[in-house]
C-alpha positions in Angstrom: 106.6 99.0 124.6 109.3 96.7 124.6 110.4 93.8 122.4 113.4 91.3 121.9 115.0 92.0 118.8 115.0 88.5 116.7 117.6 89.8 114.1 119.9 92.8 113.3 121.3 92.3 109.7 123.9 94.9 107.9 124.0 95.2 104.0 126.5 97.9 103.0 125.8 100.6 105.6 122.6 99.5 106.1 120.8 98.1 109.3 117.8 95.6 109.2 116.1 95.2 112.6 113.5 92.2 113.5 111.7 92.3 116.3 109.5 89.4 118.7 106.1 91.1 118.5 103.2 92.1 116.4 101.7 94.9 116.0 98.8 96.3 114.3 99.4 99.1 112.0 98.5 100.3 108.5 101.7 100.1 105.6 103.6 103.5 105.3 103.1 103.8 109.2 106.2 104.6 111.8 107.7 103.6 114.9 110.1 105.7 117.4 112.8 104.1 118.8 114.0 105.1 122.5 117.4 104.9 123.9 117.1 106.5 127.4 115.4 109.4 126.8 116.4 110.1 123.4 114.0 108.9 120.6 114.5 109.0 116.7 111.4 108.1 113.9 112.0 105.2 111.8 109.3 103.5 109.0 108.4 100.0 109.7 109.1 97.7 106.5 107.5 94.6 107.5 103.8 93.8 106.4 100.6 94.0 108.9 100.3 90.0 108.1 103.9 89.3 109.0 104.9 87.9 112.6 107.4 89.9 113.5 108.4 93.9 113.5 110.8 95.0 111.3 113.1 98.5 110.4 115.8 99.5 108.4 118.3 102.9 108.5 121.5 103.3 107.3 124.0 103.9 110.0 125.4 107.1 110.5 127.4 109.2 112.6 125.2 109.8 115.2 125.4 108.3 118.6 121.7 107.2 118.3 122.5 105.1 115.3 126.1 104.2 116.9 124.6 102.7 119.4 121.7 100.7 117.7 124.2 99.5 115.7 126.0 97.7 118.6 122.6 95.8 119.6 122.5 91.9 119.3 119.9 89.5 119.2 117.7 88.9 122.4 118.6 92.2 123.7 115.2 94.4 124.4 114.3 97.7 122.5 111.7 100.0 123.6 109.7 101.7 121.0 106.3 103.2 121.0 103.8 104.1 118.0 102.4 103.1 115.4 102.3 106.6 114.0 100.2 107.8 111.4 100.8 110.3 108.6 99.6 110.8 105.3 102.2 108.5 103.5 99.7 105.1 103.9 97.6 102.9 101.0 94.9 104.6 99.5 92.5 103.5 96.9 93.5 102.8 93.7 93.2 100.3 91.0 97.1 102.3 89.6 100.2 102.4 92.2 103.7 103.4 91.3 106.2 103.6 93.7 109.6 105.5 93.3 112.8 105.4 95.7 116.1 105.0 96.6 118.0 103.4 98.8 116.8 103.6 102.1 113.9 105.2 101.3 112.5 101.3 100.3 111.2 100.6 104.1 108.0 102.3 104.0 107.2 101.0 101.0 108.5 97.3 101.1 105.6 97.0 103.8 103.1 98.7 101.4 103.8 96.7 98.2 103.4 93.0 100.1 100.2 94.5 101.7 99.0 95.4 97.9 100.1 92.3 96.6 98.3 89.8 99.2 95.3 92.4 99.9 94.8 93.8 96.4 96.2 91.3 94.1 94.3 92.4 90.8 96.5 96.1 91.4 98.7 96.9 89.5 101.9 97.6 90.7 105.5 99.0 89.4 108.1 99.8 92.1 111.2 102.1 90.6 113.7 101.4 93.2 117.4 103.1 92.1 120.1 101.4 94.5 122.1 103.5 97.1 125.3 105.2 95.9 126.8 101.9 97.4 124.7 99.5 95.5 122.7 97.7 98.0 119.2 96.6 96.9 117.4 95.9 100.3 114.4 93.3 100.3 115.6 92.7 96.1 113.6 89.4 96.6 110.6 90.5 98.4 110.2 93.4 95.7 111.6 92.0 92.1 108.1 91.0 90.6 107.4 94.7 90.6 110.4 96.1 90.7 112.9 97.9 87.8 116.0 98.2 90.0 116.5 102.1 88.2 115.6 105.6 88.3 113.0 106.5 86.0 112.4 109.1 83.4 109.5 111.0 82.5 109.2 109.0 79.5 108.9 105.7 82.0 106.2 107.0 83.9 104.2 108.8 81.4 101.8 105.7 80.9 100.9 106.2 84.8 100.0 109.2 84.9 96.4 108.4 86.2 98.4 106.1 89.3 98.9 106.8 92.6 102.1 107.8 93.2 104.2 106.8 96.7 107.3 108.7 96.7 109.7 108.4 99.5 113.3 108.6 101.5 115.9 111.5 101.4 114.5 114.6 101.0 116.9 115.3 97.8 115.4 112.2 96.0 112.0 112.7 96.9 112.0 116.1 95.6 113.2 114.7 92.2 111.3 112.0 91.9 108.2 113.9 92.3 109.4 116.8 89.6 109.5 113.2 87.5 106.1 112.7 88.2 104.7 115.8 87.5 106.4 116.2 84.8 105.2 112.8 83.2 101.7 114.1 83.7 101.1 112.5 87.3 98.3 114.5 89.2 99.0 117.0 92.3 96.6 115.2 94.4 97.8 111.8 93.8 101.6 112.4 94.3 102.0 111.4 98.2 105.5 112.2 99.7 107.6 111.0 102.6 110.8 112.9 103.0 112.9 111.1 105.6 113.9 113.8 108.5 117.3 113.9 109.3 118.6 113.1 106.0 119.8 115.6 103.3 
């Protein structure tokens, strides 16, 4: 499928795509992006009620990333998906969301789906900013949102919530020691470790 990309932003080292088309998918779900015949898996971060498609990554080394960073607006991107894994909204009346840095796409669409969709939820998003700083989407997310990393101590009074824990694989596997260490359940700790990051 391919689409005209409406906006390419850069925060820090980051890259925020927007692309001219809809699509119907379920929040936590992913996209991949082609150049020629090479493809690489990205989460989508806009909403299933919002107009447009949107992705963020940080840029890297790679020539993939290298050479999405060069794209401008009305160019066309191919993509194809949405893909489905187990990182997407379940049931709950409890979420808590924990991240850094990049790892805030996925879950940027899944918190304005809960919000509009599930207003009486409730909600907390622990969102620690990159190494650089940034804060992406800080004013989509702030209502929810303590811009830190938790403790155990923080996250002790959720240990009944559903916990959505997601971005580079280093973070996600100490957020979700936090977790279990603050009494969150096995069964309720749902990971997304982003490939291709450390």
């Amino acid at each position: 499928m391919d689409a005209k990309i409406l906006s390419i932003d850069k925060v820090g080292d980051k890259l925020i795509m927007k692309l001219d088309t809809k699509l119907n998918f379920k929040p936590g779900n992913t996209i991949d992006v082609i150049f020629d015949n090479d493809k690489r898996t990205f989460s989508i971060a806009s909403s299933p009620f919002e107009d447009f498609l949107m992705f963020a990554t940080k840029i890297r080394n790679s020539a993939f990333k290298q050479r999405l960073s060069t794209l401008k607006p009305g160019d066309k991107l191919s993509f194809e998906g949405p893909f489905e894994d187990e990182f997407v909204i379940k049931d709950s009346d409890e979420y808590v969301f924990i991240t850094k840095g990049i790892g805030i796409t996925p879950i940027r669409s899944m918190i304005l789906y809960l919000l509009k969709d599930k207003p009486k939820s409730k909600i907390i998003l622990f969102y620690e900013p990159d190494d650089d700083g940034t804060i992406l989407f800080k004013e989509d997310l702030e209502k929810v949102a303590k811009f830190e990393k938790p403790s155990a101590d923080e996250l002790r009074p959720y240990q009944d919530a559903l916990f959505y824990i997601s971005g580079m694989p280093t973070n996600t596997k100490e957020y979700a020691k936090l977790a279990l260490d603050a009494g969150g359940k096995t069964g309720k700790i749902i990971i997304e470790p982003f490939s291709g990051y450390p």
